[in-house]
Every structure is written in structure tokens, then in C-alpha cells.
C-alpha positions in Angstrom: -19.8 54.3 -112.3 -16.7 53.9 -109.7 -13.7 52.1 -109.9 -12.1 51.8 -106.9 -8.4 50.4 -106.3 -8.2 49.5 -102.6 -5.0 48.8 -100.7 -3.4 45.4 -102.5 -4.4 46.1 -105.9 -1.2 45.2 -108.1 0.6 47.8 -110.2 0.6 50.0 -107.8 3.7 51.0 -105.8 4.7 47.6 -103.5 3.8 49.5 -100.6 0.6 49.8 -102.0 0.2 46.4 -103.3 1.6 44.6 -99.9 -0.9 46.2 -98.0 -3.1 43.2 -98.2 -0.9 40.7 -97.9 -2.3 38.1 -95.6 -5.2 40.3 -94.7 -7.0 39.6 -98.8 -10.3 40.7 -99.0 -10.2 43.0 -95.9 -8.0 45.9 -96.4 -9.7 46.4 -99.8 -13.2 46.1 -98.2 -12.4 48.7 -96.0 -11.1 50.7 -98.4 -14.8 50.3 -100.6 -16.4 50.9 -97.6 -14.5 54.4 -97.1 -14.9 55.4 -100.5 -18.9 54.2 -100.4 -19.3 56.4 -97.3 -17.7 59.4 -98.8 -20.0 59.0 -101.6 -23.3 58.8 -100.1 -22.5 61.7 -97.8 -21.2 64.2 -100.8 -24.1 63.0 -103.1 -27.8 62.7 -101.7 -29.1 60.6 -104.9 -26.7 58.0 -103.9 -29.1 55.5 -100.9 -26.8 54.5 -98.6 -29.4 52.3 -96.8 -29.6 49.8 -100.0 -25.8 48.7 -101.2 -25.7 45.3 -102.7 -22.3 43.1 -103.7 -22.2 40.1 -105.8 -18.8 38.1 -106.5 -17.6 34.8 -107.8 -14.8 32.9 -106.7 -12.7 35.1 -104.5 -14.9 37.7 -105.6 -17.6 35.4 -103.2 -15.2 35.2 -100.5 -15.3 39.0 -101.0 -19.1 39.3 -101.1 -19.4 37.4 -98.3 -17.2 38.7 -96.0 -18.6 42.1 -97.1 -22.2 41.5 -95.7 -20.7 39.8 -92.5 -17.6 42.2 -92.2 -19.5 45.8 -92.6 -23.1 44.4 -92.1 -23.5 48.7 -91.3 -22.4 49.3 -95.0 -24.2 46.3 -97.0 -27.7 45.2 -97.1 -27.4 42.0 -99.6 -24.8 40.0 -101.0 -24.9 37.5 -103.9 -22.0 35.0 -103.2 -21.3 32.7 -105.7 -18.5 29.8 -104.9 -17.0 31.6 -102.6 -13.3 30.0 -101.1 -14.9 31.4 -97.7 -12.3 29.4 -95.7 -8.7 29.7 -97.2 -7.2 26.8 -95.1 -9.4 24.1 -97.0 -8.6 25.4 -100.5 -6.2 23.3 -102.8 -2.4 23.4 -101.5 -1.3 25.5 -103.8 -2.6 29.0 -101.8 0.8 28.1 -99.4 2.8 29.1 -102.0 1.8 32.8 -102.1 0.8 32.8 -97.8 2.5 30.3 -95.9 1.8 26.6 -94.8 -0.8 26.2 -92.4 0.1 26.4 -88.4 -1.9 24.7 -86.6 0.6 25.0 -83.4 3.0 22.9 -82.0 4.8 22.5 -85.4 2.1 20.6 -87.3 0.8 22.0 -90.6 -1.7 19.5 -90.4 -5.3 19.4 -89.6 -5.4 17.4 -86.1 -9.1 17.5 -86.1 -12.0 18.4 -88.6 -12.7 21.9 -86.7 -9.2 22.9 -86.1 -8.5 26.4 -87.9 -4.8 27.2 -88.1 -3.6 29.9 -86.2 -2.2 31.8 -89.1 -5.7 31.6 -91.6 -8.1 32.3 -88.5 -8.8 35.9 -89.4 -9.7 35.1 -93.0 -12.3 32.0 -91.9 -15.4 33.7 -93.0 -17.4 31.4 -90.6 -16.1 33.2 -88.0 -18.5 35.9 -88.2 -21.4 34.5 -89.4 -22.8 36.0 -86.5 -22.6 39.3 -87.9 -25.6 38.5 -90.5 -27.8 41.0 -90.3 -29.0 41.6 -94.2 -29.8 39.7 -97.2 -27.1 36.5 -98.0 -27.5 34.3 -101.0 -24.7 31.3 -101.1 -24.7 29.7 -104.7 -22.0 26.5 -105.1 -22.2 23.8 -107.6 -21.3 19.8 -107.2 -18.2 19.8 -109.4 -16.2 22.6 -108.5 -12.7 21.9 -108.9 -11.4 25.1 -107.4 -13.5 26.1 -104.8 -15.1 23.3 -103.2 -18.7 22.9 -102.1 -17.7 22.2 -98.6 -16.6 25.8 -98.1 -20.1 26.8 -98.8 -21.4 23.9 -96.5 -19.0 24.8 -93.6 -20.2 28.5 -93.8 -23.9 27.6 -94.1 -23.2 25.4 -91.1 -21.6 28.4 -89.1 -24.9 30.0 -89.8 -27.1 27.3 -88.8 -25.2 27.6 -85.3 -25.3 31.3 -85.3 -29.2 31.1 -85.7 -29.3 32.8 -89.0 -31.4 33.2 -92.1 -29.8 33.6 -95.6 -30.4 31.9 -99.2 -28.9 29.0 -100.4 -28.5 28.2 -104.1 -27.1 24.8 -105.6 -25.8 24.0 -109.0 -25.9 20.7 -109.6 -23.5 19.2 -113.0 -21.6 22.5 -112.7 -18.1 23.2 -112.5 -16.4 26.4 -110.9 -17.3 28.4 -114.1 -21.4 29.0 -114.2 -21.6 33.1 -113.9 -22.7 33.4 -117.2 -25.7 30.7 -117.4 -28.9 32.8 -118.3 -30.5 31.1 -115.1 -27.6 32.4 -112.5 -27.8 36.1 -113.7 -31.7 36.0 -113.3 -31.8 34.7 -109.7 -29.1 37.5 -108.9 -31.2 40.3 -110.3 -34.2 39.4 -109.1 -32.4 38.5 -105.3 -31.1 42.5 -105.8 -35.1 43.4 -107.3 -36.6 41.9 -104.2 -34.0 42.8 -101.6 -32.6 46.5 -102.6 -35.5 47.9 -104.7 -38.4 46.0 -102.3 -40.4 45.0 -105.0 -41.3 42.0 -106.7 -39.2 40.5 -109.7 -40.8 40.0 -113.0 -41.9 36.5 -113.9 -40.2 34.9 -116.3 -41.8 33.2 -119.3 
């Protein structure tokens, strides 16, 4: 097993824990990235042709942007409600970035597609063309937290980018569903099918 603390893990130095500030999930992705790469050059055991990442939450923001950011470096990602665009999350992620800018001093939306200038780089549907692997999106109906139309807006950004991926939906769920015994199957069997190539044991 590996741990790995990329740039804007806390309790660190501040240096260290600024590093992401802004940037989230992407200066720690590339720091996995690095340290997967080291890995599977210094150890031939380690297939560097089949690396899978699952997350929930932010975690499937992370996931996500993983497969789509390094699609070089991961094969299949298990995203489970995912905040994949920060800009449409609740009001309260201004107080630790800043208020949307969505020029000419308004901080908000003018239309339904405008992105503000300042959140563009961390709209995941901005490179849904990127999808080259395996991409399962899971959301549920009554997430409070990360709502199902940030799933929806990146499946549409796939739909317009032409490309295939899973979609998984939870319906009377809330934003808390990682445990449920039939959530961990479908992600083991999505890694069984995808990583290993073979097929997953049927369930009884």
C-alpha cells in the first residue's frame, strides 16, 4: 500500500498546503501521477497499463478529473457524486475561493452556460473530450451537497464530445450512499470487468 500526500495536503508546512489553492484536485493529481510513474518504472510487478481511481464527493470530482486530466495514467474511474463543476455548488465554496466573476463586475450567472472566468479551469466538462478509458458517473435524486445536475451537466459535455462512459443513478438517496452493499458491488465488478478483463461473479 502507498499513501501519498500531494501538494495541498494540510499539516504540512503552508507552502506546502497553499500549493493547491484554487488549482484543488490538480496539483495533487499530478503529484499521484508522478509518484504512480516512479512506481511502475522501479517495480515491474506494478501494471502500469491498468490503474483504476474511485472517489466520492470531492473524491468524484477527483476521480473524474483523473481519467479526463491524465487519460495516459488511468484506465477507469468510478465517480461517485462528483461536485464536477465548483461554480454550481452551494454558496458556501466562495468563502474558502472567491465569488464567482463572470466579467464585467457580475458575480452572477447571465446565462445557463456561462462559466466564470475564475472557476473555468476546475469545470470538469471542459475536457470531457479527453475520455479515452473506462468512466462510471453514480449521482442519486436527493443529494443535498452535490447536486445531480453536476453529474447531468458533465454527462451532457460528453454526449457533445461523442463519448461513451457508464452512468449509474440512485434514486431515494441522499449524498451519503458509499457504503450500500449494492454501490460497492457495481464498483468492483466495473474494476473486475475493466482492469482485470474478466467477467464479474454473479451475484445470488
Amino acid at each position: 500500500m502507498v499513501v501519498v500526500d500531494g501538494r495541498g495536503t494540510p499539516l504540512r508546512s503552508k507552502a506546502f498546503s497553499d500549493a493547491g489553492y484554487l488549482a484543488f484536485a490538480d496539483t495533487c493529481l499530478d503529484d499521484h501521477v508522478a509518484v504512480l510513474r516512479q512506481l511502475c518504472g522501479r517495480d515491474p510487478a506494478l501494471d502500469g497499463e491498468r490503474i483504476g481511481i474511485y472517489g466520492h464527493s470531492f473524491g468524484g470530482y477527483t476521480s473524474a478529473r483523473a481519467i479526463l486530466r491524465h487519460p495516459d495514467v488511468y484506465k477507469v474511474a468510478f465517480s461517485t457524486a462528483g461536485i464536477h463543476n465548483l461554480h454550481a455548488i452551494y454558496n458556501g465554496i466562495a468563502s474558502i475561493t472567491e465569488p464567482p466573476d463572470y466579467g464585467g463586475g457580475l458575480n452572477y450567472r447571465p446565462d445557463h452556460a456561462a462559466i466564470p472566468h475564475n472557476y473555468r479551469e476546475l469545470d470538469t466538462a471542459l475536457l470531457a473530450g479527453n475520455l479515452r478509458g473506462k468512466l462510471m458517473l453514480v449521482y442519486s435524486d436527493l443529494d443535498e451537497n452535490a447536486f445531480p445536475a453536476m453529474t447531468l451537466q458533465l454527462c451532457d459535455a460528453l454526449n457533445r464530445a461523442n463519448r461513451s462512459y457508464d452512468l449509474l443513478y440512485l434514486p431515494n438517496r441522499t449524498h451519503y450512499f458509499t457504503a450500500e452493499p449494492y454501490l460497492v458491488r457495481r464498483m468492483w465488478d466495473y474494476f473486475v470487468e475493466h482492469l482485470m478483463s474478466e467477467t464479474p461473479p454473479l451475484t445470488t
